[in-house]
C-alpha positions as CSV (number, residue, x, y, z in Angstrom):
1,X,-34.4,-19.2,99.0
2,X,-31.6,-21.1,97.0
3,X,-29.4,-20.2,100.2
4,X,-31.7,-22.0,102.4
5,X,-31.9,-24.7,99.7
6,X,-28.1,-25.3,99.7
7,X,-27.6,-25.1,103.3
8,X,-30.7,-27.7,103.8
9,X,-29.0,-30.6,101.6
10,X,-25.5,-30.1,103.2
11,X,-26.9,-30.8,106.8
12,X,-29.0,-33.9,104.9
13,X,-25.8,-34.7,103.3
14,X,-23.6,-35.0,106.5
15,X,-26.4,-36.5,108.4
16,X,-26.6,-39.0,105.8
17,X,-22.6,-39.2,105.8
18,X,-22.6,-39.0,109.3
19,X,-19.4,-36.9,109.2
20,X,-19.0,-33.6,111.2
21,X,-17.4,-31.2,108.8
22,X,-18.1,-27.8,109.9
23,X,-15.3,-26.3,108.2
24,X,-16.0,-27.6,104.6
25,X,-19.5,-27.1,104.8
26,X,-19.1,-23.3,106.0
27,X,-16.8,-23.2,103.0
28,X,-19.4,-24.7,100.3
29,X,-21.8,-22.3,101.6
30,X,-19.5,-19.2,101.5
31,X,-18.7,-20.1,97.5
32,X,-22.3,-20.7,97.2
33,X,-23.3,-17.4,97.9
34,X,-20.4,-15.5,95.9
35,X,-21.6,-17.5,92.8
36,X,-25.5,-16.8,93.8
37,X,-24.6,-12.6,94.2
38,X,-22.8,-13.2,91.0
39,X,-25.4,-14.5,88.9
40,X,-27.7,-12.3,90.7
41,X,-25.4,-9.4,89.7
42,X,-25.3,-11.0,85.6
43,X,-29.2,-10.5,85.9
44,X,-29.3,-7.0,86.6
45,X,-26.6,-6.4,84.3
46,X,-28.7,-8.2,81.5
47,X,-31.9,-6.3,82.5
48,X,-30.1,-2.6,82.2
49,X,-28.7,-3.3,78.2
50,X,-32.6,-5.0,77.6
51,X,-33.9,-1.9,78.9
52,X,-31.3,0.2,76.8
53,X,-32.3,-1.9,73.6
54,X,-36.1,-1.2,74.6
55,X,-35.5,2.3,74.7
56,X,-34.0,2.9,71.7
57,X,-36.0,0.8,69.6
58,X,-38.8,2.7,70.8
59,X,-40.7,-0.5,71.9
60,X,-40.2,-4.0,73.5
61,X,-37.7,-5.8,71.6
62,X,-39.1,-8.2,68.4
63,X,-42.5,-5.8,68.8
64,X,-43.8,-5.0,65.1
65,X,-47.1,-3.5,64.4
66,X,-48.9,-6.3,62.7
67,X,-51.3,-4.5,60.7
68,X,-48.8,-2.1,59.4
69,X,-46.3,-4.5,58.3
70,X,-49.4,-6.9,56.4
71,X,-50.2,-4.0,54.9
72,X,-46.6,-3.6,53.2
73,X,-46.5,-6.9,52.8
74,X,-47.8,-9.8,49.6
75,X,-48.4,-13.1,49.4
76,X,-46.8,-15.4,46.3
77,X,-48.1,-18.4,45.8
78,X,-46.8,-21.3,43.1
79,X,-43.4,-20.5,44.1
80,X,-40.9,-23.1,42.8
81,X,-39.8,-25.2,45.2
82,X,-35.8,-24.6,44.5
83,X,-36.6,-20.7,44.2
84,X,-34.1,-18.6,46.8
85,X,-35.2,-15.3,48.8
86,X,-32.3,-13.9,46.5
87,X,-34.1,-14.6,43.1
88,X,-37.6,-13.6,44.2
89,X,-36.2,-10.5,45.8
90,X,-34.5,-10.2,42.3
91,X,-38.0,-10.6,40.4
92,X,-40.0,-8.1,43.0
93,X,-37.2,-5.3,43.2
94,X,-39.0,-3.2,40.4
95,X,-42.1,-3.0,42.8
96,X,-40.2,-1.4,45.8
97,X,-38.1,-1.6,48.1
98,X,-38.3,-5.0,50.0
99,X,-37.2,-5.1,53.4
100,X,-37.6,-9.1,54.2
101,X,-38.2,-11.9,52.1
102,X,-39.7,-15.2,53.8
103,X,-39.9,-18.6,51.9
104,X,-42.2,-20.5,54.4
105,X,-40.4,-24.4,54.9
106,X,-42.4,-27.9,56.5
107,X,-40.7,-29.3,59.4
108,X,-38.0,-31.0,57.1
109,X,-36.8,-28.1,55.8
110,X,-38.4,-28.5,52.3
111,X,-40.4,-25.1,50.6
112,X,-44.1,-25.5,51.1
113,X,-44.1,-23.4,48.0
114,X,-45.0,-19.8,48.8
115,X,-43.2,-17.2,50.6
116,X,-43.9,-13.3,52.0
117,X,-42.5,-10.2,50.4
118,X,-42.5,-7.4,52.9
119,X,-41.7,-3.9,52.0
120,X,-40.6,-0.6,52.6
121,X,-43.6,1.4,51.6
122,X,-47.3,0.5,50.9
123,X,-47.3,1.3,47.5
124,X,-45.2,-1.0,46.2
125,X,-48.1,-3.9,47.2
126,X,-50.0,-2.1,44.8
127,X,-46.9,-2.1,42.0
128,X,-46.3,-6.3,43.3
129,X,-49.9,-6.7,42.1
130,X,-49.4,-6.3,38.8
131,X,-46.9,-9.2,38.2
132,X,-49.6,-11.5,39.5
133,X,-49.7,-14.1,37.3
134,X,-46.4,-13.8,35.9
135,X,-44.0,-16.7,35.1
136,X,-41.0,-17.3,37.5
137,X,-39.1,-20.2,37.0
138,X,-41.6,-21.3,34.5
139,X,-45.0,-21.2,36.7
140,X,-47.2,-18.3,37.4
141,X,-47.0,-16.6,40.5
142,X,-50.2,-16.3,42.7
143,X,-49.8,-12.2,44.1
144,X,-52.2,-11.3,46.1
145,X,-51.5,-8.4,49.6
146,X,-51.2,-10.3,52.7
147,X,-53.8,-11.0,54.8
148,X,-53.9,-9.9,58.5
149,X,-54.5,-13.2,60.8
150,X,-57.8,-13.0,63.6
151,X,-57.2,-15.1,66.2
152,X,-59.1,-17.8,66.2
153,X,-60.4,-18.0,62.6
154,X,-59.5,-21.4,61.1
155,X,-58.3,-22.8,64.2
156,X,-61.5,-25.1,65.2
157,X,-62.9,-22.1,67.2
158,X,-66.6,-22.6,67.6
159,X,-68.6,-19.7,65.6
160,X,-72.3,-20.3,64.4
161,X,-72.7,-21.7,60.7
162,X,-76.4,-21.2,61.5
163,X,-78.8,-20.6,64.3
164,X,-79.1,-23.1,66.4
165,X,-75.8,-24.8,65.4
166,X,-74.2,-26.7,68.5
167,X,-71.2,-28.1,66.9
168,X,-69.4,-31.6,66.7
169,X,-70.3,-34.5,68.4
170,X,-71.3,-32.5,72.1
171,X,-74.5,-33.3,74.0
172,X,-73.9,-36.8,72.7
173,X,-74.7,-36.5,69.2
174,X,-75.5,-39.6,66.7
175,X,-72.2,-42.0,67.4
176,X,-73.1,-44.4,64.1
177,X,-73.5,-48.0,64.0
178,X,-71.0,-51.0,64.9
179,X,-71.0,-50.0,68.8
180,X,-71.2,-53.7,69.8
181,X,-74.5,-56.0,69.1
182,X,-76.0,-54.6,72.0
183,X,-76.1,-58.0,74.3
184,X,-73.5,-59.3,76.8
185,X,-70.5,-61.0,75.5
186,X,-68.3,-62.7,77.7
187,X,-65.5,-63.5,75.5
């Protein structure tokens, strides 16, 4: 497909130039195809060591279980905002073992002020629960285990708050006043 591509705009290009250049054009099109069996060559290559990495992680690469890691995993809340992974790791390392520490930033880069302690086992979650409410930096921690995410929960999904409930402003619901004074107005 890219071969026929390449050999298409040459033709346009020397019917355009009006130049008969049989000998250059053969020639683009020869190194053409050397670099597209190269990079053709680099993909397979790349797809072997992905299917190497696959196989001995046991699993598509970056695949977790969700619901095994929330349940190793805790929620802080109140977390200062110039706290480091190192110090809350420092603070939760009685509990358990902690495998990853996540401080959760805005799109500036700035601490929204709480962060994700994931770890080893799940009874350290239950040993992290204890130093709920504990100062840190000199404000109380909010501990509490991580919860899993459902889809769709919280993200404007319709659900029914009662029977009967439609939702919004659909079917052309009550719009409020000031829509105009209801008259033709030229200017």
């Amino acid at each position: 497909l890219i071969e026929d591509s390449a050999e298409s705009l040459l033709a346009k290009n020397k019917a355009f130039n009006g130049e008969d250049q049989e000998g250059e054009e053969e020639n683009e099109v020869a190194v053409l195809r050397r670099k597209m069996k190269e990079m053709q060559e680099e993909t397979e290559r790349l797809e072997q060591i992905q299917k190497q990495v696959e196989e001995m992680s046991g699993g598509p690469t970056g695949y977790r279980d969700s619901k095994d890691v929330d349940k190793r995993s805790i929620y802080v809340g109140n977390v200062d905002y110039g706290s480091t992974p190192e110090e809350l790791q420092s603070h939760f390392q009685s509990c358990g073992t902690i495998s990853r520490v996540t401080i959760l930033c805005d799109k500036f880069g700035h601490p929204k002020g709480y962060a994700y302690i994931e770890f080893l086992e799940e009874d350290s979650v239950h040993n992290a629960m204890i130093l709920n409410e504990v100062l840190f930096r000199g404000r109380p921690l909010k501990v509490s285990p991580k919860r899993t995410n459902i889809p769709g929960i919280g993200r404007g999904m319709p659900f029914p708050r009662y029977p009967g409930y439609r939702g919004g402003r659909g079917m052309g619901g009550f719009r409020g006043r000031g829509r105009g004074r209801g008259f033709y107005q030229p200017y």
